[in-house]
LOPA-228622 format. One record per residue (C-alpha): z, y, x; residue number from 1. Coordinates in steps of 0.02 Angstrom, whole numbers, plus 50000, padded with zeros to 5 digits. Each point is the difference from the previous one (the first is absolute). Layout:
BEGIN
+-------+-------+-------+-----+
|    c3 |    c2 |    c1 | seq |
+-------+-------+-------+-----+
|     Z |     Y |     X | NUM |
...
+-------+-------+-------+-----+
//
This chain:
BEGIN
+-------+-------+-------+-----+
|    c3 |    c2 |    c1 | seq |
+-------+-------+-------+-----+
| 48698 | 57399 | 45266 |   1 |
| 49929 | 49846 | 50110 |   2 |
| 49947 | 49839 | 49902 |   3 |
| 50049 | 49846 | 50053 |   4 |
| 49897 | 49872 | 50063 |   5 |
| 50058 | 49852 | 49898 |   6 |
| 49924 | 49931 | 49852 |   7 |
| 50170 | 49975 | 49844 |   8 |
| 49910 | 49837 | 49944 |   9 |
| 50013 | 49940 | 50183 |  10 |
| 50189 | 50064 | 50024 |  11 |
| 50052 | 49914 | 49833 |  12 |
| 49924 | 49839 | 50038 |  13 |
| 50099 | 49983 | 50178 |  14 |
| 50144 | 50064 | 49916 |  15 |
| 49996 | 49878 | 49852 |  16 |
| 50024 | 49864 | 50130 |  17 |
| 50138 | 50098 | 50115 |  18 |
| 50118 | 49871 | 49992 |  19 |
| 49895 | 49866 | 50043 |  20 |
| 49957 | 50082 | 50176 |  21 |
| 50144 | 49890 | 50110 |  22 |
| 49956 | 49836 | 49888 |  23 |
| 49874 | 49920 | 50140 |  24 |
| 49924 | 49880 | 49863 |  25 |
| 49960 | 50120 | 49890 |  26 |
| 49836 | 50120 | 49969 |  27 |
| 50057 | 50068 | 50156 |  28 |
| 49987 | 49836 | 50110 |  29 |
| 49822 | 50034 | 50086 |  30 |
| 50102 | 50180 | 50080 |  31 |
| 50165 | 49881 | 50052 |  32 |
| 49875 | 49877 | 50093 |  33 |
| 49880 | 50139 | 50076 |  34 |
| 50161 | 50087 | 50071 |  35 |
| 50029 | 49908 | 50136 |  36 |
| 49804 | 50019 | 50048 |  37 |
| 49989 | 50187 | 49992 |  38 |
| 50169 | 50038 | 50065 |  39 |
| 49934 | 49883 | 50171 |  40 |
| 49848 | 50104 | 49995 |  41 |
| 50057 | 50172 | 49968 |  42 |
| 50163 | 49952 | 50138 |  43 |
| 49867 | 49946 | 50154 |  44 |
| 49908 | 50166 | 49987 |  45 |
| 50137 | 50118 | 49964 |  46 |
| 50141 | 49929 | 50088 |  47 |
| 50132 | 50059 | 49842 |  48 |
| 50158 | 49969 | 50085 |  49 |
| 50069 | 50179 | 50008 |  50 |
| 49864 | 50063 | 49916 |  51 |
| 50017 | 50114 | 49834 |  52 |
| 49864 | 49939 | 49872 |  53 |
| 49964 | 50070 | 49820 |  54 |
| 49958 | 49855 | 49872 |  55 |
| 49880 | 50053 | 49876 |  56 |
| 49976 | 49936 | 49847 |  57 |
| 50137 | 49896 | 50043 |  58 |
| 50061 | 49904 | 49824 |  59 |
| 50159 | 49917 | 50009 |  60 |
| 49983 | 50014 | 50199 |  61 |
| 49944 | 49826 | 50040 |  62 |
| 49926 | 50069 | 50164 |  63 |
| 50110 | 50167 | 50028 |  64 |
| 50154 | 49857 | 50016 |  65 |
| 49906 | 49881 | 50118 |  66 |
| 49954 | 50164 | 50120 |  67 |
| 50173 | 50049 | 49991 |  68 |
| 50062 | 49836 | 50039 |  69 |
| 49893 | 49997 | 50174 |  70 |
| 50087 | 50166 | 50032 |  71 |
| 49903 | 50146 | 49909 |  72 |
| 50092 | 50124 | 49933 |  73 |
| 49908 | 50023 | 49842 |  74 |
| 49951 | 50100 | 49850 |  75 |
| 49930 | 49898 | 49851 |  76 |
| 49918 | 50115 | 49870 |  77 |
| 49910 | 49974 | 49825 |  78 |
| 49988 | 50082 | 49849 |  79 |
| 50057 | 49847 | 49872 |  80 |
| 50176 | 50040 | 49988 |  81 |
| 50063 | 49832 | 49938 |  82 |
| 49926 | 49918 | 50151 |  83 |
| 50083 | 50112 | 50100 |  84 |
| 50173 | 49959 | 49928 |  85 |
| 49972 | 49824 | 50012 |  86 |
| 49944 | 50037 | 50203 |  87 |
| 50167 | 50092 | 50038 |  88 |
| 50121 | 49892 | 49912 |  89 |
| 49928 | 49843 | 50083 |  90 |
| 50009 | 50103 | 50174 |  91 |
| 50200 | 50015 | 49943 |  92 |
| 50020 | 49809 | 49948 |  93 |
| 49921 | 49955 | 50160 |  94 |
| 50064 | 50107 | 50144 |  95 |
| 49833 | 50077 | 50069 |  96 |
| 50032 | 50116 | 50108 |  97 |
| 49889 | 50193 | 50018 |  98 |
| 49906 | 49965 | 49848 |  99 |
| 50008 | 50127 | 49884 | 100 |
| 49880 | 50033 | 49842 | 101 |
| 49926 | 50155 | 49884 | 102 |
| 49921 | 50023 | 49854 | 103 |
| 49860 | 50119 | 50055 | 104 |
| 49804 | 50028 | 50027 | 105 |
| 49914 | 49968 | 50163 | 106 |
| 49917 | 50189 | 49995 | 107 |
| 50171 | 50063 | 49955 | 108 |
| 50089 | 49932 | 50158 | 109 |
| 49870 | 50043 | 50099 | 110 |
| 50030 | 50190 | 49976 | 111 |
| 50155 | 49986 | 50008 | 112 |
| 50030 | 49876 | 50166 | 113 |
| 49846 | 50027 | 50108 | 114 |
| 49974 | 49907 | 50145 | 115 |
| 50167 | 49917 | 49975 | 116 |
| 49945 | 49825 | 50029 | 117 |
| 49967 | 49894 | 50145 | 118 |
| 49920 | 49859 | 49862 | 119 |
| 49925 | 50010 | 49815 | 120 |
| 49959 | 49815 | 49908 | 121 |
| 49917 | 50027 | 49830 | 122 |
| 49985 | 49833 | 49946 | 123 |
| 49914 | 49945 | 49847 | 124 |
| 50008 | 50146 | 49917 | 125 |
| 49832 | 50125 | 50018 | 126 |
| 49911 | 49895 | 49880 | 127 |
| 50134 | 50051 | 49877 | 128 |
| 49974 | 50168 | 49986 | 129 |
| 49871 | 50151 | 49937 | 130 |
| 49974 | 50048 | 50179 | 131 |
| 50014 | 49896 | 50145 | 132 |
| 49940 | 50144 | 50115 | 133 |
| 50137 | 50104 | 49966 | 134 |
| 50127 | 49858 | 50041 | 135 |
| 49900 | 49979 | 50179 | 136 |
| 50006 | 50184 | 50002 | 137 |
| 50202 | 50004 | 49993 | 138 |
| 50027 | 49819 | 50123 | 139 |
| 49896 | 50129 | 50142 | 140 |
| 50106 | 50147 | 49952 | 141 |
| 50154 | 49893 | 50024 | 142 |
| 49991 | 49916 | 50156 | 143 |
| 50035 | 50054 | 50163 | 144 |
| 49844 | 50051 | 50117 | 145 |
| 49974 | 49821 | 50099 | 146 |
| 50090 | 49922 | 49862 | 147 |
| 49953 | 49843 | 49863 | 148 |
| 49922 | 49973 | 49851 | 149 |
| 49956 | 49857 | 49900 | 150 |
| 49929 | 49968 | 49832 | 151 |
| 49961 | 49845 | 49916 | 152 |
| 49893 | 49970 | 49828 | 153 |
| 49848 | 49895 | 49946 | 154 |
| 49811 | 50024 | 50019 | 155 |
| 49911 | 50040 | 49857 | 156 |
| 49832 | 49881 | 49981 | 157 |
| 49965 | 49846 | 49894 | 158 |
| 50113 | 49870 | 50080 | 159 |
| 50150 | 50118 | 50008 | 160 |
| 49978 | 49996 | 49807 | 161 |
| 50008 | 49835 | 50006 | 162 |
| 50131 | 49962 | 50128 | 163 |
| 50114 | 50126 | 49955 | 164 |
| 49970 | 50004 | 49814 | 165 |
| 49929 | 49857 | 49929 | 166 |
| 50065 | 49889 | 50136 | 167 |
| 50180 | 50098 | 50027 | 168 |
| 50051 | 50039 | 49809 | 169 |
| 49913 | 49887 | 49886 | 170 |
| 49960 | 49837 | 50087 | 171 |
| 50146 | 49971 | 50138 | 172 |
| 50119 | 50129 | 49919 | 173 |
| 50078 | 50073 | 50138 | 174 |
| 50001 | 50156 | 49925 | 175 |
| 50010 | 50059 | 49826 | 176 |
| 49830 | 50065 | 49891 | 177 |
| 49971 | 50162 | 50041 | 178 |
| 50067 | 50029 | 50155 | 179 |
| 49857 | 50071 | 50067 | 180 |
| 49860 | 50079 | 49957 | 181 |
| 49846 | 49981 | 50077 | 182 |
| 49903 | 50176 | 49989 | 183 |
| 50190 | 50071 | 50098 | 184 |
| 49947 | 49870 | 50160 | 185 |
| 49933 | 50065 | 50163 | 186 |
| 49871 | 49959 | 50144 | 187 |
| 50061 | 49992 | 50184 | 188 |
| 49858 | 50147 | 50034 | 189 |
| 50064 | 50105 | 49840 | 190 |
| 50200 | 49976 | 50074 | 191 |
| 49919 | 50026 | 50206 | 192 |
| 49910 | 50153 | 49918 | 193 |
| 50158 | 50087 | 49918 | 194 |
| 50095 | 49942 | 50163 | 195 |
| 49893 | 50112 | 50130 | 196 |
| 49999 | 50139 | 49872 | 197 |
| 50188 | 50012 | 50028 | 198 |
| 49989 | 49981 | 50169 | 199 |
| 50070 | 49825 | 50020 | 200 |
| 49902 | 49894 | 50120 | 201 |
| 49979 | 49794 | 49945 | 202 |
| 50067 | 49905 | 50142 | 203 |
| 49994 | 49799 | 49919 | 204 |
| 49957 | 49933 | 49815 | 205 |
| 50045 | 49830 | 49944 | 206 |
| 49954 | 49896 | 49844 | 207 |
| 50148 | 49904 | 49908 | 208 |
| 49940 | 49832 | 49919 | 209 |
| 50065 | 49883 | 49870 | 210 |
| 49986 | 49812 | 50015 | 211 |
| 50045 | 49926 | 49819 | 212 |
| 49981 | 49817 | 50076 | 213 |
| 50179 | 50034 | 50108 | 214 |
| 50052 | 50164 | 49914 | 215 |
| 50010 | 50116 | 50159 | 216 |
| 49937 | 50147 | 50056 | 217 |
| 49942 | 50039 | 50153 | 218 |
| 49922 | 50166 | 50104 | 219 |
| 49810 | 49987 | 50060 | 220 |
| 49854 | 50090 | 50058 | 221 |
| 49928 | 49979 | 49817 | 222 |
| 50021 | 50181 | 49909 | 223 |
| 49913 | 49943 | 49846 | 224 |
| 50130 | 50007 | 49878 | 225 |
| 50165 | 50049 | 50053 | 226 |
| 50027 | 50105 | 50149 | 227 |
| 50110 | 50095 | 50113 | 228 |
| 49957 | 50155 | 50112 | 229 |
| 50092 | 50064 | 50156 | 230 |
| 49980 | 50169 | 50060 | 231 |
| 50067 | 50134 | 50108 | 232 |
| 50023 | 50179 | 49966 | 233 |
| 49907 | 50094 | 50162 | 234 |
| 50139 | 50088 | 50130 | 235 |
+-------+-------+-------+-----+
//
């Protein structure tokens, strides 16, 4: 019997809040204003138009629509099932087109639809789980040779603990207490390091900052906190 990589404290928590996913001023506000930001990032590299992509980790499939809107046909997957629900009714209320959704493990998939994928995006969602690896593991298993991966999470030193928790939860409230926990956050070298294990190469990094002066986000060569990773299985 395999065991799943997900933590039930972590699951319950998203899916507690499952109806709140499409609400853009609500806990999930910070993921409705990084959208357009990633999608721009992840669409200049990987060129999605005509492109089939796996989502993982994907929530209530705030990026899995966005891709599919630029012409991806995609698969959104995750393993809170309320989330889920809430992802493929608003794909009915709203018309998107090849976006389609499932409630199973990354590992899982990747037995069972090998090399199926010409892009993987695993956004904020390793430093969720009891092992990261494995979900780096599965993205490499999943993608095409020659084809995309991207991953984005936070650093894990003293001002990401203050940034993303002190800063993030308890002082701006962007996000709710206990969103994160700081021992589950990763370095750049620990992600590059479980990359080239699985035989993904990096090809660009970017940092993602927070001005609280205007309230906008932007992408930047700063990788102290939160980060994003794009990388390229070998042919």
């Amino acid at each position: 019997m395999t065991t799943i990589n997900a933590d039930p404290q972590e699951l319950a928590k998203f899916s507690e809040l499952a109806h709140r996913w499409w609400d853009t001023e609500s806990e999930f506000r910070p993921l409705h204003r990084i959208n357009p930001l990633r999608l721009e990032w992840i669409d200049r590299q990987a060129r999605l138009s005509g492109k089939r992509v796996v989502d993982i980790g994907c929530g209530g499939g705030i990026l899995s629509d966005a891709m599919a809107r630029r012409g991806a046909d995609v698969l959104g997957i995750d393993l809170a099932g309320k989330a889920l629900k809430v992802a493929q009714l608003h794909a009915l209320e709203a018309g998107t087109p090849s976006v389609e959704y499932r409630e199973v493990a990354a590992e899982a998939l990747a037995e069972e639809m090998p090399g199926r994928f010409d892009v993987v995006t695993c956004m904020e969602m390793l430093e969720h789980v009891p092992q990261p690896a494995s979900v780096v593991r599965a993205c490499a298993t999943l993608v095409k040779p020659g084809g995309w991966v991207f991953f984005s999470t936070i650093n894990r030193n003293a001002k990401a603990f203050m940034l993303a928790i002190v800063g993030a939860e308890h002082v701006l409230k962007l996000l709710p207490k206990g969103t994160h926990e700081y021992a589950k956050f990763i370095r750049p070298s620990e992600l590059a390091q479980w990359c080239r294990d699985a035989g993904l190469t990096l090809q660009d990094t970017r940092g993602m900052e927070y001005n609280p002066i205007t309230q906008r986000y932007s992408l930047s060569g700063d990788t102290s906190v939160n980060y994003l990773f794009a990388c390229r299985r070998s042919e």
